[in-house]
C-alpha positions as MATLAB code, in Angstrom:
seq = 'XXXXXXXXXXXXXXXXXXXXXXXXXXXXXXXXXXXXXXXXXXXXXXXXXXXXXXXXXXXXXXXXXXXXXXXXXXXXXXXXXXXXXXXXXXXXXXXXXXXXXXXXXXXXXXXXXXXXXXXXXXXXXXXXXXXXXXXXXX';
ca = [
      -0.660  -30.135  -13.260;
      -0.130  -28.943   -9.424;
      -3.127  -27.435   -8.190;
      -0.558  -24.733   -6.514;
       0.139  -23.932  -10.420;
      -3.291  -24.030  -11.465;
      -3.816  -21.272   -8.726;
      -0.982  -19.449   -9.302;
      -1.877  -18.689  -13.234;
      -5.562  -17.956  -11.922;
      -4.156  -15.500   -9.878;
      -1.834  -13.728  -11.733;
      -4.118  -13.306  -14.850;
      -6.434  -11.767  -12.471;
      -3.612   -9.305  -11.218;
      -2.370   -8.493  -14.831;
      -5.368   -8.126  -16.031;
      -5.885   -5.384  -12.974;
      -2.706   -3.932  -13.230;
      -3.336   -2.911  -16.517;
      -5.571   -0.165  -15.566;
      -3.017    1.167  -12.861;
       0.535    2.722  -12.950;
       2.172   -0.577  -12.694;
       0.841   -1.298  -16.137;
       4.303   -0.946  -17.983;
       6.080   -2.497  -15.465;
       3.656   -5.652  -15.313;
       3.977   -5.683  -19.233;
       7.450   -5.903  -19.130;
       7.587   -8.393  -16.381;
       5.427  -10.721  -18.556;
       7.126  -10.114  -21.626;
      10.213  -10.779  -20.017;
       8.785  -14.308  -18.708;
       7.666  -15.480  -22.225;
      10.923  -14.550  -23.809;
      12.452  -16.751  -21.378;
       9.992  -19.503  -21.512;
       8.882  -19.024  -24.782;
      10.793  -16.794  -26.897;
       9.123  -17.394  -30.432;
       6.194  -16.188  -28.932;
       7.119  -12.972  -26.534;
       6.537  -10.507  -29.416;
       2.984  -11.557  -29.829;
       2.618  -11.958  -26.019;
       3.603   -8.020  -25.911;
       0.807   -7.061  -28.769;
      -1.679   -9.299  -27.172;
      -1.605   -7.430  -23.995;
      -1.368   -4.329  -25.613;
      -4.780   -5.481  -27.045;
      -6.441   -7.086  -23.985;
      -5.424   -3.414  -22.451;
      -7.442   -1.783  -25.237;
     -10.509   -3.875  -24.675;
     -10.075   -3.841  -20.770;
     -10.031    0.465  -20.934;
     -12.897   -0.079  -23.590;
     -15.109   -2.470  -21.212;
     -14.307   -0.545  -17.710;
     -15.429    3.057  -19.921;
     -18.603    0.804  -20.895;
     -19.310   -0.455  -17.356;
     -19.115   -4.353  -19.140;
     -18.016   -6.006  -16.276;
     -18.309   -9.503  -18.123;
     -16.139   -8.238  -20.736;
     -12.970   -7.988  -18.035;
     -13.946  -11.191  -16.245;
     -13.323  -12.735  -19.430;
      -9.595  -11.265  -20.362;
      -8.982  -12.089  -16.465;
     -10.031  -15.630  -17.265;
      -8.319  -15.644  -20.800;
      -5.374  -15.101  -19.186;
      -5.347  -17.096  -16.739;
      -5.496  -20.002  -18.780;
      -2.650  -18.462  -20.987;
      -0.492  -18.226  -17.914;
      -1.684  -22.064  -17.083;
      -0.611  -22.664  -20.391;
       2.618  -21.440  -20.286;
       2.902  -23.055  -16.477;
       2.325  -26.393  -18.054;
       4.759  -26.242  -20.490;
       7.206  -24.828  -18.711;
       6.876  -25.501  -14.752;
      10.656  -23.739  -13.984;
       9.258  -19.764  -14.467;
       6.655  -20.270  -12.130;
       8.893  -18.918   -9.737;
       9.612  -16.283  -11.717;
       6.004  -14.905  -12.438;
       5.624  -14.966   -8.288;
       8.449  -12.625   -8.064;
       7.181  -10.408  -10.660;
       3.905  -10.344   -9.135;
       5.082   -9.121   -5.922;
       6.933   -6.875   -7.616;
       4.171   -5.006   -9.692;
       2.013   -5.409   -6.760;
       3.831   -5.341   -3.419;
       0.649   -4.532   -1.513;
      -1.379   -7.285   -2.955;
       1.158   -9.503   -2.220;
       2.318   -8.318    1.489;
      -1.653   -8.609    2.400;
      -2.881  -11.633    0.727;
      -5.133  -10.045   -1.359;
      -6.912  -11.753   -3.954;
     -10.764  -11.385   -5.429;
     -13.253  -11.702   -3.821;
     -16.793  -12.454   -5.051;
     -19.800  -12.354   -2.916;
     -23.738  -12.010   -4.117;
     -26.570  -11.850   -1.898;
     -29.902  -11.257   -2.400;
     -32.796   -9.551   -0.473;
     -36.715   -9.594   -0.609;
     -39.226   -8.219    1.735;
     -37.584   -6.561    4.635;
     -34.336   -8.665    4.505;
     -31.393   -7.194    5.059;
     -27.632   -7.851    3.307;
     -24.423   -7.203    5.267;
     -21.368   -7.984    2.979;
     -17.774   -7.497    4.045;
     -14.151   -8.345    2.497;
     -13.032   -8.097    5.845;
     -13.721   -6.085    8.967;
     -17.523   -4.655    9.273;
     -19.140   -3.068   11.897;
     -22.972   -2.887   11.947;
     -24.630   -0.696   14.629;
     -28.174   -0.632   14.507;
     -30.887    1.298   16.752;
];
């Protein structure tokens, strides 16, 4: 499998798995729902309950604070979306266009995850940034 569709699943189970939290949840839903009954069609009616349910456990682990929790439905379907990507190479195009549809902004800026961890003992000091930081010190 390309590594651009490796990539491209990754990232778009990370941004459904976001988007399910947000006003765009419906319209994400839809959008994936829509792919698999193209792709897959046996299968979109369970695809639409399955999110449904990974949007149950994702409100569940965000009220808990159980970061791991989400991290795993982002990875879970990821690998669904690799899956599908797999089997059916053609929609791939597709899923980027509803992407940038449910999330214009993430799209238009490049925005992806971003993990950092840093660690600090003694007197050290940690300066973490996304992007732009500005550090003045006296």
């Amino acid at each position: 499998m390309e590594a651009q569709l490796v990539e491209l699943a990754r990232t778009a189970g990370v941004a459904v798995v976001t988007l399910m939290a947000t006003d765009a949840w419906e319209r994400t839903r839809d959008g994936v729902v829509a792919l698999w009954r193209r792709a897959s069609p046996a299968r979109a009616d369970g695809v639409e309950g399955e999110l449904e349910a990974t949007r149950d456990d994702l409100l569940a682990a965000r009220e808990d604070g159980d970061e791991l929790t989400e991290q795993e439905l982002r990875e879970e379907w990821a690998g669904r979306l690799r899956r599908l990507l797999r089997e059916q190479p053609d929609v791939a195009e597709e899923l980027r266009r509803m992407l940038a549809e449910a999330d214009p902004q993430a799209q238009s800026t490049g925005a992806g995850t971003v993990q950092m961890r840093a660690e600090a003992s003694g007197s050290g000091r940690v300066y973490q940034a996304g992007r732009d930081q500005h550090i003045t010190e006296r």
